[in-house]
C-alpha positions as CSV (number, residue, x, y, z in Angstrom):
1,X,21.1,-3.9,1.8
2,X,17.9,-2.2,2.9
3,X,14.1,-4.4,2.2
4,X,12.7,-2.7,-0.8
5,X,9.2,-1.6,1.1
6,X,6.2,-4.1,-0.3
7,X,4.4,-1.4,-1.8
8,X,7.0,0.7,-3.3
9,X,6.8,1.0,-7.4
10,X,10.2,-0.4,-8.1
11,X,8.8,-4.0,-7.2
12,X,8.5,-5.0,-10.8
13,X,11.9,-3.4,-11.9
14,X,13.1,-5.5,-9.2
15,X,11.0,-9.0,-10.1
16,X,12.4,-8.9,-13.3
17,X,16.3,-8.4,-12.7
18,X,15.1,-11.3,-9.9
19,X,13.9,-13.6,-12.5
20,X,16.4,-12.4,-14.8
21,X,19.6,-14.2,-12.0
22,X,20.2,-11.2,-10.5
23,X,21.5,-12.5,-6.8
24,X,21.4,-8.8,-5.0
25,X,17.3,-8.2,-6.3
26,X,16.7,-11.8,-5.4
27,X,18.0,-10.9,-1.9
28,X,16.4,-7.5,-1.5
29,X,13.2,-9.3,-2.8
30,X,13.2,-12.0,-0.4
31,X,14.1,-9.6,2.4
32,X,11.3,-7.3,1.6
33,X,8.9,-9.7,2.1
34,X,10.6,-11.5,5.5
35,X,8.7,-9.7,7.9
36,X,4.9,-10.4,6.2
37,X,6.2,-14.1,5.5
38,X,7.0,-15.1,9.2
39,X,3.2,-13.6,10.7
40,X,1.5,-15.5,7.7
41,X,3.6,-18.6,8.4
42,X,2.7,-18.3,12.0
43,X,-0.8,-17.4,11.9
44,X,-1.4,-20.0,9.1
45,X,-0.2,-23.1,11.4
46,X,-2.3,-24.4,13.5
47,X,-1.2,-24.1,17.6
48,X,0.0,-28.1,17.5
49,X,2.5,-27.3,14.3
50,X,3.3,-24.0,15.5
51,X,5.1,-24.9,19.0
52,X,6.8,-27.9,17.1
53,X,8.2,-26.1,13.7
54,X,10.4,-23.3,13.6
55,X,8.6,-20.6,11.9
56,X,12.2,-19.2,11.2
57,X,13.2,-22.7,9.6
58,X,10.0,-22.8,7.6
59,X,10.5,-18.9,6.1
60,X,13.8,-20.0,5.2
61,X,12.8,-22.7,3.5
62,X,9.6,-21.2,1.7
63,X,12.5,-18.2,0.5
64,X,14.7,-20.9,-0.9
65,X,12.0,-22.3,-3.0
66,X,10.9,-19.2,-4.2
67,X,14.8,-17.9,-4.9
68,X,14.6,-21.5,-7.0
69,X,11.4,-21.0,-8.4
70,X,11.7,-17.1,-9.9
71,X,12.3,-18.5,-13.2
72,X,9.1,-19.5,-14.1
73,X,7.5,-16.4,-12.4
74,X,5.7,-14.5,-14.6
75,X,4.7,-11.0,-13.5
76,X,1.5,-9.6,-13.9
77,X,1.3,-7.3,-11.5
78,X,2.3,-6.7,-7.5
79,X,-1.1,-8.2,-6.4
80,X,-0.2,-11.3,-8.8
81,X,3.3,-11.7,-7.4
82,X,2.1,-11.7,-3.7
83,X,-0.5,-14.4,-5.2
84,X,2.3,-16.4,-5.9
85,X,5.0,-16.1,-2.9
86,X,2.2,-16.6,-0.3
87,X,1.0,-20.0,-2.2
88,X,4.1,-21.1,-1.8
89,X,4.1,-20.6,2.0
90,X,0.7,-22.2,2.3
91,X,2.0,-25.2,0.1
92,X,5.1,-25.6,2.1
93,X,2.5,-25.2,5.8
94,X,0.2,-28.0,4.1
95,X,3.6,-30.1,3.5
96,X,4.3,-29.4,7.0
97,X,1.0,-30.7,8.4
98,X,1.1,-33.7,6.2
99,X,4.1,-34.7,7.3
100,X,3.1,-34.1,11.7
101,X,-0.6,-36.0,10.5
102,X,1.7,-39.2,9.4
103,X,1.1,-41.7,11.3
104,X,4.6,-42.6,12.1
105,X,5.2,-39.2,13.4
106,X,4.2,-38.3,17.3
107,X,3.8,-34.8,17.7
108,X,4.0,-35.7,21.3
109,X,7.2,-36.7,21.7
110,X,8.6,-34.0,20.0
111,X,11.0,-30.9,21.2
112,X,8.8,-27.8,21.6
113,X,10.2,-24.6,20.0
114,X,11.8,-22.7,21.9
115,X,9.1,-19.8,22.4
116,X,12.0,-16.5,21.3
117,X,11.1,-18.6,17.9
118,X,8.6,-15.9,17.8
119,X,10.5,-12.9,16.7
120,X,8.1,-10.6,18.7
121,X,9.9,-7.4,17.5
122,X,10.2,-8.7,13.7
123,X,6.1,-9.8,14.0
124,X,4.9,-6.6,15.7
125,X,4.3,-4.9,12.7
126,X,3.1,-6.9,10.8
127,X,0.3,-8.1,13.8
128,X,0.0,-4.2,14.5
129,X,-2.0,-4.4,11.0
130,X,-4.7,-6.3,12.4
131,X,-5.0,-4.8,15.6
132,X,-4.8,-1.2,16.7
133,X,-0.8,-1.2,19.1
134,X,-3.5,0.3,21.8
135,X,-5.5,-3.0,22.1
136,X,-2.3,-5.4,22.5
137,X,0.9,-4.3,23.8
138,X,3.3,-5.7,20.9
139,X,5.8,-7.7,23.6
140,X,6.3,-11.5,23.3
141,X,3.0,-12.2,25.0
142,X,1.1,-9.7,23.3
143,X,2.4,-11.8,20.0
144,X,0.9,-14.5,21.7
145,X,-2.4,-13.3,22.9
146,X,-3.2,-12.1,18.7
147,X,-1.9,-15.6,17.6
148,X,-4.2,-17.2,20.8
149,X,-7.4,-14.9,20.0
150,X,-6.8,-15.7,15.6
151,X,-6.8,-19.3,16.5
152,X,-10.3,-19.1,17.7
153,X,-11.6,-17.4,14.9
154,X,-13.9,-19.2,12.1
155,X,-11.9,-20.0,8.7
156,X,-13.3,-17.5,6.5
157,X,-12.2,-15.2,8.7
158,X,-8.2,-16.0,9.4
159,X,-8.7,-16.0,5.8
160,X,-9.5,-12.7,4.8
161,X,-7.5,-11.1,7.6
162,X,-4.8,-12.9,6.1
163,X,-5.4,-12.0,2.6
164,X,-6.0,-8.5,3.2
165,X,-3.8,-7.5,6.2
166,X,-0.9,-9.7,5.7
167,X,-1.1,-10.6,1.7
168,X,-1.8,-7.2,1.5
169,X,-4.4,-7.6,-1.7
170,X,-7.1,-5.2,-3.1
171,X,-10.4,-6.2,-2.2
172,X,-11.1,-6.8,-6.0
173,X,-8.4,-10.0,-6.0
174,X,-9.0,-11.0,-2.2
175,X,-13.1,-11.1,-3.7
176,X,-12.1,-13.8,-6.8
177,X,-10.0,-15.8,-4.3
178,X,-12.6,-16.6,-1.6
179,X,-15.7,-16.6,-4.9
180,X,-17.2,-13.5,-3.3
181,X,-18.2,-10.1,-4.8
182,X,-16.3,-7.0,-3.3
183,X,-18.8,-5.6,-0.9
184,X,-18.7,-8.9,0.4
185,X,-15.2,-9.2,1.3
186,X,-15.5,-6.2,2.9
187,X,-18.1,-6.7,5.0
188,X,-16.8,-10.0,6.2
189,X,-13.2,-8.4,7.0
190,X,-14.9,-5.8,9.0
191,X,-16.9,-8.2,10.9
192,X,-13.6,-10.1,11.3
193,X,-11.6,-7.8,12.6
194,X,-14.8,-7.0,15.4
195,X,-14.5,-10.6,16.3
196,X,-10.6,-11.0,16.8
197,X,-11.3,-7.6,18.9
198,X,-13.5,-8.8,20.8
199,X,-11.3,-12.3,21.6
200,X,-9.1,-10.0,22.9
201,X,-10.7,-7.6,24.6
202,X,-12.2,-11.1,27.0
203,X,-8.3,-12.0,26.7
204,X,-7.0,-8.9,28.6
205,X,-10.0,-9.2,31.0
């Protein structure tokens, strides 16, 4: 079954059959969302977690939640929807760092993913919305160079990339979640996006 795009109108006809125990809108949900999910997951852990969890283990468990979890969904709209699936990725990558912070886990002495963990085709465009495919060639090491350069950005800033790039919210919500006004927000995306250019503009020499 063809992803339902993210933006198409059809996303609350298809929330509610979802929530309603309808298993086909449940998977064309979940698989509309795949290819946002795995670039938030991986930009969203830090470079420790991220060679030592499979992102593609992680989506599949944050999808599983959420398949469990529709029930209780209320929808209120597409921007309150995203809201809700991308909490529950950043509650199960907090779980996920708790759990590599324990003391009586060594990240150390741990298998490092195997790098084609990646997905550079399935992340390429959803990366290619924070960087123009010009700047960064969208291969498996151009995957890594944006994931390199994003790691060295301030937290304010991997946070509204990610809420507006990869959430894909309006500036109006993306303004109440980080307690700023809209202009704001806007101005500290564009300088954002200037910054992660710049990282990789001294990246590529």
């Amino acid at each position: 079954m063809d992803p339902l795009p993210e933006e198409s109108p059809d996303l609350e006809r298809l929330v509610r059959e979802a929530v309603a125990g309808d298993a086909a809108a449940r998977e064309r949900l979940v698989a509309g969302h795949l290819p946002g999910l795995r670039a938030y997951v991986r930009l969203r852990l830090n470079p420790t977690l991220r060679a030592k969890e499979s992102c593609s283990d992680v989506v599949q468990s944050i999808c599983r939640e959420v398949v469990e979890n529709l029930g209780r969904f209320e929808y209120r709209g597409e921007a309150s929807f995203r809201l809700w699936l991308y909490r529950s990725a950043l509650n199960k990558i907090i779980d996920k760092q708790r759990y590599w912070l324990a003391d009586r886990r060594d990240p150390g002495r741990e298998r490092a993913q195997d790098p084609r963990d990646s997905r550079s085709r399935v992340l390429s465009d959803s990366y290619a919305t924070i960087t123009t495919p010009s700047r960064v060639a969208m291969d498996r090491e151009g995957v890594a160079r944006i994931e390199s350069a994003f790691d060295r950005l301030p937290d304010r800033y991997r946070a509204v990339i990610l809420l507006s790039r990869i959430v894909g919210l309006p500036h109006r919500e993306i303004a109440r979640q980080m307690g700023k006004t809209e202009q704001a927000t806007r101005t500290l995306l564009r300088r954002a996006l200037v910054r992660l250019a710049g990282i990789l503009d001294e990246a590529g020499g």
